[in-house]
C-alpha distance (Angstrom), angle and dihedral (degrees) to the residues before:
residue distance angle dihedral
X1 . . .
X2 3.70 . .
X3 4.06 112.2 .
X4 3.76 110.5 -113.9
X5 4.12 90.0 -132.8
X6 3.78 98.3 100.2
X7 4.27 100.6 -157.2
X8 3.83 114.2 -129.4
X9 3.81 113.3 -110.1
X10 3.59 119.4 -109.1
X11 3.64 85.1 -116.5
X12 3.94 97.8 65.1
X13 3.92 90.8 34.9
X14 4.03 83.5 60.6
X15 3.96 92.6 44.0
X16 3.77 94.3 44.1
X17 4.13 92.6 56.6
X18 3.99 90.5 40.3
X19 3.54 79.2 60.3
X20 3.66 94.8 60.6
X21 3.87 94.7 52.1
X22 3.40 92.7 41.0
X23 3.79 90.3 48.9
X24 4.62 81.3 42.5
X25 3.87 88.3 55.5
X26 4.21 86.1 49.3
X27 3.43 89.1 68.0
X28 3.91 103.2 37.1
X29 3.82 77.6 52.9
X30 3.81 94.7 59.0
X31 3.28 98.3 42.9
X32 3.60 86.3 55.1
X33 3.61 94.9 48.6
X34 3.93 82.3 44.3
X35 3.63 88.5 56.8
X36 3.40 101.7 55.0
X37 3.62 101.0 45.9
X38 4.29 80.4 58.6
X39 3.48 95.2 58.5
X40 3.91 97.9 32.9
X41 4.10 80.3 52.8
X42 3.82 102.3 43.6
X43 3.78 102.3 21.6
X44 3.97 85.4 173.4
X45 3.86 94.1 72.1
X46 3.70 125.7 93.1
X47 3.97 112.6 -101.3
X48 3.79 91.1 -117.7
X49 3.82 96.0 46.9
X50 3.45 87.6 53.5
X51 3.74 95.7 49.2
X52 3.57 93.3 55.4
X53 3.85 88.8 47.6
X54 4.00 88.5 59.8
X55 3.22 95.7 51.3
X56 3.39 98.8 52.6
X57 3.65 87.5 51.7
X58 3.46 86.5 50.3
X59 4.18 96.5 57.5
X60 3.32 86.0 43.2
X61 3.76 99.2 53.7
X62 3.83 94.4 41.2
X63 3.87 87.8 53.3
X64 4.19 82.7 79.5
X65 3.56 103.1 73.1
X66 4.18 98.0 -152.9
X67 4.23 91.0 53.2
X68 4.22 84.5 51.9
X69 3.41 101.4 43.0
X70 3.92 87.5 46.8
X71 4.04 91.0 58.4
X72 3.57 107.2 67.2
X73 4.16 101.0 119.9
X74 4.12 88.6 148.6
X75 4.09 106.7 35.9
X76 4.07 86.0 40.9
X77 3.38 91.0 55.6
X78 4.26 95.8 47.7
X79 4.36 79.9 47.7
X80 3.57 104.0 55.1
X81 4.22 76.2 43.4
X82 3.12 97.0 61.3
X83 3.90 99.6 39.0
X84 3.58 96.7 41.7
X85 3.93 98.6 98.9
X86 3.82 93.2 53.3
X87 3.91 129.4 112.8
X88 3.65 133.9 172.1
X89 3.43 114.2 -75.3
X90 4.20 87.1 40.4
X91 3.84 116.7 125.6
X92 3.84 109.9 -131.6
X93 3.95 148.3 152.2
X94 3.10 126.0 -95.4
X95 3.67 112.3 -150.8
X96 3.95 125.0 -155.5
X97 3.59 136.5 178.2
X98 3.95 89.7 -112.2
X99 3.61 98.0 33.9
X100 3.81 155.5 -22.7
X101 3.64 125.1 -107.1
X102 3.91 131.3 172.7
X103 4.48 115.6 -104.1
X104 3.72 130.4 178.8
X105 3.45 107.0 -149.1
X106 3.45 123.9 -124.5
X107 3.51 113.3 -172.9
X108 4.22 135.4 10.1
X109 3.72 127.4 -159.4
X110 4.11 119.2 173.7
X111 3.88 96.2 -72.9
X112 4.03 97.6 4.7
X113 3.73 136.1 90.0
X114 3.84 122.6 -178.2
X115 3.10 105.6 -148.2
X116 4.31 134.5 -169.0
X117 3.89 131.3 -159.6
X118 3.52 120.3 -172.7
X119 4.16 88.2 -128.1
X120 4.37 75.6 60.0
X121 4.03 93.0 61.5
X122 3.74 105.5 -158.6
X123 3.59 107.2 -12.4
X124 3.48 134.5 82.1
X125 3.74 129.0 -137.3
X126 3.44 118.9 -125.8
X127 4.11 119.7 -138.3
X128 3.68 142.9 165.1
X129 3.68 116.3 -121.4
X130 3.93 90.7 -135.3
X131 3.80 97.2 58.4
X132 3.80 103.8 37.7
X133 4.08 122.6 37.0
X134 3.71 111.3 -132.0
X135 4.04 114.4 -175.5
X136 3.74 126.4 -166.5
X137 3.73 121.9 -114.8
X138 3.17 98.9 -119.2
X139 3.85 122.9 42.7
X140 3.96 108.3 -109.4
X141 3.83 116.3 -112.3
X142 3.75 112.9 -115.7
């Protein structure tokens, strides 16, 4: 009998921690960003006072969970990547915050997949490709 844990390919495993650098190098990039609008703003302060002032700003503004999610120019660009070669029908991984579970996806529109589980029943789930990182199952030939 065949255990019902199905083990994540090496594949996704990679993906899902490229992910978390890419999503790292997000926030270096904002505070970066943050940085620079500080010293373009108050061109009087000292570059290191107003480093620490961006990044303050930065904490504070990734402590509301709709402004972080919406700043992800590097790790939505390595998702739509990685997703870009799938069509419905495709066998793929979705991967979650919390966990990683396997999705056929049923539908694709620009920056959309829908996407079932069999845990879902009949329904799909909808997602954009910038926010959540879905990988196929099998790695794409070059």
């Amino acid at each position: 009998m065949r255990s019902p844990v199905r083990s994540v390919p090496p594949n996704v495993e990679h993906a899902a921690a490229r992910a978390r650098w890419l999503r790292a190098i997000d926030a270096v990039l904002a505070w970066l960003v943050a940085w620079a609008a500080v010293g373009l703003a108050f061109e009087t302060v000292t570059a290191s006072a107003s480093a620490i002032v961006a990044l303050l700003g930065v904490v504070l503004v990734a402590l509301v969970a709709p402004l972080r999610r919406g700043w992800r120019p590097v790790s939505a660009l390595g998702s739509v990547s990685a997703s870009q070669g799938l069509r419905p029908g495709d066998h793929a991984w979705l991967v979650l915050p919390d966990h990683i579970e396997p999705v056929i996806v049923t539908a694709r529109r620009g920056l959309r997949l829908v996407v079932a589980s069999p845990q879902q029943g009949s329904e799909g789930l909808s997602v954009r490709r910038t926010r959540i990182l879905v990988v196929p199952a099998k790695p794409l030939a070059s």
